[in-house]
C-alpha positions as CSV (number, residue, x, y, z in Angstrom):
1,X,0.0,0.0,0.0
2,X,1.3,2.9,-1.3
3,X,0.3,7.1,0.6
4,X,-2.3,6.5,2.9
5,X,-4.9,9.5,2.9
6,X,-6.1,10.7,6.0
7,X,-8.7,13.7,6.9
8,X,-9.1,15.1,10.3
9,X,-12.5,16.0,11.4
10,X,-12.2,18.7,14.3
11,X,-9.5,21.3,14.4
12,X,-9.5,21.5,18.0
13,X,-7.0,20.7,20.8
14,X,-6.5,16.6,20.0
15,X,-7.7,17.1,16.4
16,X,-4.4,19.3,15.9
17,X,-2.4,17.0,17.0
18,X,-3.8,14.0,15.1
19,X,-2.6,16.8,12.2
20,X,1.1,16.6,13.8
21,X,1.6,13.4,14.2
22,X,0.1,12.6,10.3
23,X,2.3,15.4,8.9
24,X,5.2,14.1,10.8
25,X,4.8,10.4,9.0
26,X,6.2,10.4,5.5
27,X,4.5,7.5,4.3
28,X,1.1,9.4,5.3
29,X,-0.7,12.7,3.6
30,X,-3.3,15.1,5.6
31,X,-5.6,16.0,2.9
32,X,-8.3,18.0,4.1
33,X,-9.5,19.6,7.4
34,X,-13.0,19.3,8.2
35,X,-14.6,22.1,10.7
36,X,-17.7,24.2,10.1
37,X,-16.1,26.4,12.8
38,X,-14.7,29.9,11.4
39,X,-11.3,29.5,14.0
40,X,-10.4,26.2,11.9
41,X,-9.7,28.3,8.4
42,X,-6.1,29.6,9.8
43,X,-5.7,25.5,11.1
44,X,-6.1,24.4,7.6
45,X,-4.3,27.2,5.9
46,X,-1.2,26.5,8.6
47,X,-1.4,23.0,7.5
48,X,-1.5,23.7,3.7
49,X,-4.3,21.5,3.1
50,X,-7.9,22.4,2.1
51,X,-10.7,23.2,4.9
52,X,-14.7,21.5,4.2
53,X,-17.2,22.6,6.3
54,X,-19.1,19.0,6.4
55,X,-18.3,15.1,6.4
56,X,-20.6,14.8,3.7
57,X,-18.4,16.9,1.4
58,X,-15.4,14.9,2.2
59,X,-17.3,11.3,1.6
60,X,-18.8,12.6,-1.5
61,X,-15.2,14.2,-2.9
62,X,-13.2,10.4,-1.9
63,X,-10.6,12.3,-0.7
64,X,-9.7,10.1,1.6
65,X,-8.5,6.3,3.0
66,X,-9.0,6.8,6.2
67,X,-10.5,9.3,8.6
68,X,-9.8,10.8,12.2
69,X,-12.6,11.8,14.2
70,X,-12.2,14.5,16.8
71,X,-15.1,16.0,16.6
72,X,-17.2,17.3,19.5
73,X,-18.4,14.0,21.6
74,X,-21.9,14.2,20.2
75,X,-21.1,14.1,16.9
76,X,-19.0,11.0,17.3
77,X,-21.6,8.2,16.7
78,X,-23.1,9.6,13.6
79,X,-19.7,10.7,12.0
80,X,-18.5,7.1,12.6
81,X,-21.6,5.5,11.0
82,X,-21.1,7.6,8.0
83,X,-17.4,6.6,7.7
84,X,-18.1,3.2,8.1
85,X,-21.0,3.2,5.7
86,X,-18.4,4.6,3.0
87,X,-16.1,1.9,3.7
88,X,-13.2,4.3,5.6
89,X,-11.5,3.2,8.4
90,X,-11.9,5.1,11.2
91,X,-9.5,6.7,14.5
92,X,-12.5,7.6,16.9
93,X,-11.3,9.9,19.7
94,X,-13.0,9.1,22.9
95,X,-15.4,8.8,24.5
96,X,-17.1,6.9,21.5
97,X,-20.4,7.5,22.3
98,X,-22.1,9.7,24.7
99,X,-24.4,6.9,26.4
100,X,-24.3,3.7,26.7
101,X,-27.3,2.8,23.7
102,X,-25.0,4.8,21.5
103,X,-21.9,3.3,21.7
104,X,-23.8,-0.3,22.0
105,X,-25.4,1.0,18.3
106,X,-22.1,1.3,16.7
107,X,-20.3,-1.4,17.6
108,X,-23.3,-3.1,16.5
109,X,-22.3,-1.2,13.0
110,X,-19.0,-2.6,13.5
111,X,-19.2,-6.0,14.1
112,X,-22.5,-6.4,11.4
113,X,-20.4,-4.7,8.7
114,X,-16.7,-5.8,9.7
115,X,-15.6,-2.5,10.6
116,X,-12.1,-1.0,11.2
117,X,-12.6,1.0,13.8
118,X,-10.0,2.3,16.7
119,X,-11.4,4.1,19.7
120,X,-8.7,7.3,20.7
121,X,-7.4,6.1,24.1
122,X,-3.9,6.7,23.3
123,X,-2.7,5.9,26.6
124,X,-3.0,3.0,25.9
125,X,-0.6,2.9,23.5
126,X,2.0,4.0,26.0
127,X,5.1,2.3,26.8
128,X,4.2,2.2,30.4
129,X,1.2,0.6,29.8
130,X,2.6,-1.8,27.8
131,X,5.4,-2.5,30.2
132,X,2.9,-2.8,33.1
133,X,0.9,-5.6,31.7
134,X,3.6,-7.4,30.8
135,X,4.7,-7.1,35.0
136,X,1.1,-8.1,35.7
137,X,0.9,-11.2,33.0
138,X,4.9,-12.5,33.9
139,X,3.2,-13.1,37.9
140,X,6.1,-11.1,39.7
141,X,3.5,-9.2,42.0
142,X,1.8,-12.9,42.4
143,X,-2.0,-13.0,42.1
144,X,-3.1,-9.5,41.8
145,X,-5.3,-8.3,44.7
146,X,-5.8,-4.8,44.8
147,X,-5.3,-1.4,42.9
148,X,-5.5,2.5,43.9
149,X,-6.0,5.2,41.4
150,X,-6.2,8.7,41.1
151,X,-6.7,11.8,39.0
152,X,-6.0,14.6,41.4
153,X,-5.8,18.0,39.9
154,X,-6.8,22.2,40.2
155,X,-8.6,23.4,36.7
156,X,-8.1,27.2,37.1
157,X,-11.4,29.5,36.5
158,X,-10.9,29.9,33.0
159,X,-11.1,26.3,32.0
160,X,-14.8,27.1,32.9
161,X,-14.7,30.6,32.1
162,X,-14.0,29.4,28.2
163,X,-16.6,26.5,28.4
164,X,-19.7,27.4,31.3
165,X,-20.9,23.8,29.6
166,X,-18.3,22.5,32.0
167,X,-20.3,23.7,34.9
168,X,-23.4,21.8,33.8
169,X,-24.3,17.9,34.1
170,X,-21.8,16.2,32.0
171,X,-19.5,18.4,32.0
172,X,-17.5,17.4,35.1
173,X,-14.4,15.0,35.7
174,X,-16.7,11.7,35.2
175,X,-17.2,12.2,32.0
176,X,-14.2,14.2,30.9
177,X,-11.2,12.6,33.0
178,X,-12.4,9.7,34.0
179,X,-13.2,7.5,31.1
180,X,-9.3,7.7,30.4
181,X,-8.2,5.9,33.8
182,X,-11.5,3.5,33.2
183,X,-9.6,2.2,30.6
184,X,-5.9,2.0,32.1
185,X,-7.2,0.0,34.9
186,X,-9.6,-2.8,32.7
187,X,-6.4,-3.2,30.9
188,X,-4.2,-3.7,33.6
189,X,-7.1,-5.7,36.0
190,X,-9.6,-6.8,33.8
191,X,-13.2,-6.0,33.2
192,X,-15.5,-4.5,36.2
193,X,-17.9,-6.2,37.6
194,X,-19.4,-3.5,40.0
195,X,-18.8,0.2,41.3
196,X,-19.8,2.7,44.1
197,X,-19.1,6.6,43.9
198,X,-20.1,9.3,46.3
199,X,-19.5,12.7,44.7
200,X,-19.6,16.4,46.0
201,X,-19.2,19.8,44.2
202,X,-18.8,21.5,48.4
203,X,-15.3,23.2,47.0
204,X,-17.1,25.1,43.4
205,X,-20.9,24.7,44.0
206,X,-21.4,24.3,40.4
207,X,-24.1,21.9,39.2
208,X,-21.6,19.0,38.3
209,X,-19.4,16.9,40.7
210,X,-15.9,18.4,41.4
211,X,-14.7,15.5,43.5
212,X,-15.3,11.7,43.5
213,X,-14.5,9.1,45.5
214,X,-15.0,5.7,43.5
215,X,-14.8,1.8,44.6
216,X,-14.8,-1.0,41.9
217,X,-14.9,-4.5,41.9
218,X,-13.4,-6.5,38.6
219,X,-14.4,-9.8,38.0
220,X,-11.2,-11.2,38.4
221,X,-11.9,-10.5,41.8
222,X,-9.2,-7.7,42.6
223,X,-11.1,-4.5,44.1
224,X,-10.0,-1.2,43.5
225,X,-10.2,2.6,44.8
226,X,-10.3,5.7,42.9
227,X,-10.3,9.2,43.8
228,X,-10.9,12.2,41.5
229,X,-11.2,16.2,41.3
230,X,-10.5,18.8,39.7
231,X,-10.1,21.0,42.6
232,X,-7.4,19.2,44.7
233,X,-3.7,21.0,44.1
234,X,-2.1,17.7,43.5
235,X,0.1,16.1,41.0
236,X,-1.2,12.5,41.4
237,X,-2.9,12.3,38.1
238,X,-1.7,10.9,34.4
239,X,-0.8,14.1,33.2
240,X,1.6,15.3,35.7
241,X,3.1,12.0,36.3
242,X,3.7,9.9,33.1
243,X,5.6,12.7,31.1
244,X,3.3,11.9,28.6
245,X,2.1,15.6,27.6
246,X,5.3,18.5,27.6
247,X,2.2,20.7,28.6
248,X,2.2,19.7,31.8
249,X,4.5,20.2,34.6
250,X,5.9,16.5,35.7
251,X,6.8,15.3,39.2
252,X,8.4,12.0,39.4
253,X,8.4,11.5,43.1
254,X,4.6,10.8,42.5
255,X,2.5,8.2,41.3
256,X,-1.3,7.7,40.1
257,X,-1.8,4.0,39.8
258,X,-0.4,1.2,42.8
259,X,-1.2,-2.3,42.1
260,X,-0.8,-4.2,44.3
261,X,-0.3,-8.7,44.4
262,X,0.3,-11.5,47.0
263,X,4.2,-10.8,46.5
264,X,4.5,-7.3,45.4
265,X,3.6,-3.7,44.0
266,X,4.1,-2.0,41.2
267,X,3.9,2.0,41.1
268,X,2.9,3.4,38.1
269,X,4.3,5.5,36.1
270,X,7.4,5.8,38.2
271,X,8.1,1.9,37.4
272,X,8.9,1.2,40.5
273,X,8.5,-2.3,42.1
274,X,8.8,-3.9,45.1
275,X,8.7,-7.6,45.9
276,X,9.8,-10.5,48.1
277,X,13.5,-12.0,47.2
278,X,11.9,-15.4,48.1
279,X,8.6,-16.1,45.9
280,X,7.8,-18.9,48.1
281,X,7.4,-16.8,51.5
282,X,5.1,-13.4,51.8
283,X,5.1,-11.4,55.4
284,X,4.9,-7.8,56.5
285,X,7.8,-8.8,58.3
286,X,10.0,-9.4,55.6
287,X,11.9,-6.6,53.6
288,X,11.2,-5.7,50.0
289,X,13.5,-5.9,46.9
290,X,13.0,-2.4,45.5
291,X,13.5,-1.8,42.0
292,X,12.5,0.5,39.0
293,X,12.0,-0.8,36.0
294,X,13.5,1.2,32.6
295,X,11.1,1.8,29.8
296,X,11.8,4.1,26.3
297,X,9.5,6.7,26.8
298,X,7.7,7.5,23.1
299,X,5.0,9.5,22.2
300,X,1.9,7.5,22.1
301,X,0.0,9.5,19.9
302,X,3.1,8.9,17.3
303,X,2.3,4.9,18.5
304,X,-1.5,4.9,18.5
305,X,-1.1,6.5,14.4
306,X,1.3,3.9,13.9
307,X,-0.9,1.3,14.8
308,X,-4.1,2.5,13.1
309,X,-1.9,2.1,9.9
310,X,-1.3,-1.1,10.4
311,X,-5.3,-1.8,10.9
312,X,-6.1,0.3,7.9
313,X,-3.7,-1.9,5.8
314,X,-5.0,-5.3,7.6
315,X,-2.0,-6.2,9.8
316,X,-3.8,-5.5,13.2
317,X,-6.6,-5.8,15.0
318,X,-7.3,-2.4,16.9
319,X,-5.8,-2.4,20.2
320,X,-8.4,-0.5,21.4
321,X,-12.3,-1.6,19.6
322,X,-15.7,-0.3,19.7
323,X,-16.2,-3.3,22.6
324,X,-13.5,-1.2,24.8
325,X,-15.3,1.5,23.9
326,X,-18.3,0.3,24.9
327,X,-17.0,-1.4,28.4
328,X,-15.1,2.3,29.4
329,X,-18.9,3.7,28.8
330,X,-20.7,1.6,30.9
331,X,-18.3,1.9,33.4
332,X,-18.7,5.8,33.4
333,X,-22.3,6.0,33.2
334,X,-22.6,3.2,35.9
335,X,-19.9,5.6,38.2
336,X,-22.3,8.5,37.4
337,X,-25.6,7.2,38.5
338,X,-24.0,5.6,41.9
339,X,-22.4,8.8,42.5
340,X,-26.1,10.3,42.0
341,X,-28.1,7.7,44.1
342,X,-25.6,7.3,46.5
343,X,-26.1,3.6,46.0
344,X,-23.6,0.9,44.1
345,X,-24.5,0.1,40.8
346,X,-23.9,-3.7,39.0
347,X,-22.5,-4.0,36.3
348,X,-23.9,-7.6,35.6
């Protein structure tokens, strides 16, 4: 396979970078923008490439081989039918749908029409994450048992200044922050079984959660905490741990992830690791080995492109599929009505 034409839908935030990373691959060609917005012209004209106001233009022109969606989240579900009704593989930026029926009607599309379809977690696609299954699979921590999470971090006033939707239902760290982590941890502990959440918004007052606190049970029987805000001056989150965004100020003395087995722990993303020098005898008694592990730190945007090549030529199954997509969803909208009922929610 020779160029491979891609169109970004969205000039946004994540929808310029998609543009970066595609303009940074030379056996890859950005050939159109699409944004109705007026801001997206000087996006386009920056990139050298032409800017259509609608999906439909681009389907009808066949400009393209494959398409990037990063669109607003409503618009997700429909754009992705349309694709996958013209035959284009599709990069899907999370979250894939914006309810549970949604994403459950396209991966119906999906699987009826055999789609190629990958859903935008690029995490993911990190090294670290890579690296931490492979801890978790090799048995080194013994039979995992627990994990704790978090996604602690201040949004200043004009995040919500810029976009009062943020203040509204649906706009808080459930549905924006969370969903990332959701998947993290069903990668690293498997699929969850059950959750409880109790919320507040006592530090803002704004009608949408600021902090949660979150407890999940996976089916593989390990149980897990998780505690997120927006309004807590910490670096325990993703962002300011994993050095994954050069936005964002990066502290390694602190993690966001601890898993936790029968003969050790594993800090993420630090790496470091601490078991028992004899595998055949656990106690709280008994010292650690401590250890960090080394890892090539890439960008996993740069990764998660690489790979959707590789599904758009048929050499890979998407790392990340509408039925992760789905699963992160359920998870999110089951986190969101517990946290509103004050009462756990199954996931059976």
């Amino acid at each position: 396979m020779g160029m491979i034409r891609i169109a970004v839908v969205g000039a946004g935030l994540i929808g310029r970078e998609h543009m970066r990373v595609i303009q940074d691959q030379s056996q890859l060609q950005l050939v159109a923008v699409v944004d109705p917005a007026p801001q997206a012209r000087p996006v386009a004209e920056q990139a050298r490439v032409p800017l259509l106001a609608s999906l439909e233009e681009l389907l009808q022109k066949k400009m393209a081989d494959a398409v990037v969606l990063a669109s607003p989240n409503a618009l997700h579900v429909p754009q992705a039918l349309q694709c996958i009704e013209a035959g284009l593989p599709v990069l899907l930026e999370k979250p894939m749908a914006t309810t549970v029926e949604e994403a459950r009607h396209l991966l119906e599309a999906v699987t009826r029409r055999g789609a190629k379809l990958l859903v935008g977690h690029h995490r993911a696609h990190n090294p670290i994450m890579a690296r931490a299954r492979d801890v978790v699979a090799g048995g080194s921590l013994g039979r995992l048992v627990a994990v704790m999470g978090s996604a602690l971090f201040f949004k200043p006033e004009e995040y919500f200044a810029q976009g009062p939707w943020r203040t509204q239902p649906g706009g808080g760290p459930i549905q924006i922050n969370l969903i990332h982590d959701v998947h993290n941890l069903r990668m690293l502990c498997g699929e969850v079984q059950a959750v409880q959440a109790m919320a507040s918004h006592a530090v803002r007052g704004f009608a949408v959660e600021d902090t949660v606190a979150v407890g999940l049970r996976f089916e593989s029987g390990v149980l897990g905490t998780f505690m997120l805000s927006d309004t807590a001056a910490s670096a325990r989150s993703w962002e300011q741990t994993s050095r994954e965004n050069k936005a964002y100020p990066s502290y390694d003395d602190e993690d966001c992830y601890i898993l936790t087995g029968t003969l050790g722990s594993l800090s993420l993303p630090s790496m470091r690791i601490k078991t028992y020098a004899n595998t055949q005898q656990s106690s709280w008694m008994l010292p650690f080995e401590e250890s960090r592990l080394t890892l090539e730190r890439q960008d996993p945007l740069v990764l998660q492109m690489a790979h959707f090549v590789r599904i758009i030529q048929g050499h890979a199954s998407p790392l990340v599929s509408a039925y992760d997509g789905l699963q992160n969803q359920r998870v999110v909208e089951a986190i969101s009505r517990c946290a509103a009922s004050q009462q756990g929610v199954s996931l059976a």
